[in-house]
C-alpha positions, 0 to 999 in steps of 0.5 A: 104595939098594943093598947090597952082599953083603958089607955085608950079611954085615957086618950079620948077623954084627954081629946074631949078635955082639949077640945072643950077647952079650945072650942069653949065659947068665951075662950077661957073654960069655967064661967062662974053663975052662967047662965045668969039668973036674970036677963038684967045686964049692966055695964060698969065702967068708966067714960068709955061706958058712960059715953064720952065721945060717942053720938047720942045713942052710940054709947057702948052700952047701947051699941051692946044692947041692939047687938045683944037684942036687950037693954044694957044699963049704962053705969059708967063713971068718967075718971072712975078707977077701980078704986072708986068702983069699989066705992059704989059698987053696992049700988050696982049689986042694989040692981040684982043684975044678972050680969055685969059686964066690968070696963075698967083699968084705964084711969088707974092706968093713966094714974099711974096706980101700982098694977097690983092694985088694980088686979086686986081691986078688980078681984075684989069687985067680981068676988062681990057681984059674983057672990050676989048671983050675976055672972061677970064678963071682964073687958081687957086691954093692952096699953103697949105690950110691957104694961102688963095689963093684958095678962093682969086682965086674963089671971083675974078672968081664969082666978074668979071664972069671968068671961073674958073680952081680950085686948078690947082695944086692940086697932083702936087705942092708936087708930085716928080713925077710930078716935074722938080725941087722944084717948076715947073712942068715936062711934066706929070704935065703940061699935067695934068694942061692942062687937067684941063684947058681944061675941064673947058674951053672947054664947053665955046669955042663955036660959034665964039669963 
C-alpha cells in the first residue's frame, strides 16, 4: 500500500505531538509564564508548608529550597483553607514572586467543604498570581480513592497551565513512619514531598527564573 507525502508528514507530526506530551517535563503539557520571571519563590499553603511536625530547618519549604539550590519563602498558614487563602492572597502577589508553589486542600477537606468550592477557590488563586507574572505549581493529593481530590487537583493544573505535583501524599498520609502525629508529616515525609516537588518543578526553573 502506498502513502502519500502528505499522509506521511500527518504521521510524524502526530508522533512528535504524542511524544512531547509524554516526555513534557511537569507531565501535563502547557506551563502558563514559564520560565518565571524571577527567581523568587513562595510557597503558599497550609500547616504542612508552615511547619508543623517538622524539626527546625526541616519545614517543607526549606527542604525545597536545598534540593532546588534557592531560598523558598515559607507563607504557610496552619488551618488555612483555600478559603482563607484567597483572604490574603495580595499579600503573596505584594512579593512579586516568580513562582508560587500552592499547598492547600487539605483543611477544606477535613472541614467537610463541598469540593466544588474548593476547585473553585483554587482557580480563583492561580488565575490571580498568574495574571501577576509568576508561574504556579500545584500540589495535589488523594485522601482515599472516592474523594475526588485527585482529579479535582489535575483539572485545576490542565484548566489554568500549572505544574502539577500528583498525589504528593501518596505512602505518607497512612505511614506511622512517616508521621509526627494522625495528620502531619515528620522530617522524612517532608523530605519525600520535597522531592516530589522538586522533580516537578525543577525542569521549569530555567532562565530568568
Amino acid at each position: 500500500m502506498r502513502v502519500s507525502k502528505r499522509g506521511l508528514w500527518i504521521g510524524a507530526a502526530a508522533a512528535a505531538a504524542t511524544a512531547a506530551w509524554l516526555f513534557w517535563p511537569s507531565g501535563e503539557g502547557y506551563v502558563a509564564n514559564a520560565p518565571p520571571p524571577n527567581p523568587t519563590l513562595v510557597m503558599l499553603g497550609d500547616s504542612m508548608t508552615s511547619g508543623v511536625g517538622a524539626s527546625a530547618g526541616q519545614e517543607l519549604p526549606a527542604q525545597l529550597g536545598r534540593l532546588l539550590g534557592r531560598e523558598v519563602v515559607n507563607r504557610g498558614a496552619p488551618g488555612e483553607t483555600t478559603a482563607d487563602a484567597l483572604k490574603r492572597l495580595e499579600a503573596i502577589v505584594a512579593l512579586r514572586p516568580g513562582t508560587v508553589v500552592i499547598f492547600l486542600g487539605g483543611n477544606d477537606r477535613l472541614q467537610k467543604r463541598p469540593i466544588a468550592e474548593t476547585e473553585s477557590d483554587l482557580g480563583r488563586i492561580v488565575e490571580r498570581l498568574q495574571a501577576a507574572g509568576a508561574m504556579v505549581a500545584l500540589v495535589g493529593f488523594q485522601g482515599t480513592p472516592w474523594d475526588g481530590y485527585g482529579s479535582m487537583f489535575k483539572r485545576v493544573a490542565r484548566k489554568h497551565g500549572c505544574v502539577l505535583v500528583p498525589d504528593a501524599l501518596e505512602g505518607i498520609l497512612f505511614s506511622p513512619q512517616m508521621k509526627f502525629d494522625p495528620i502531619h508529616p515528620n522530617d522524612k515525609g517532608y523530605a519525600l514531598i520535597a522531592q516530589r516537588i522538586a522533580k516537578r518543578l525543577g525542569p521549569h526553573l530555567q532562565a530568568g527564573g
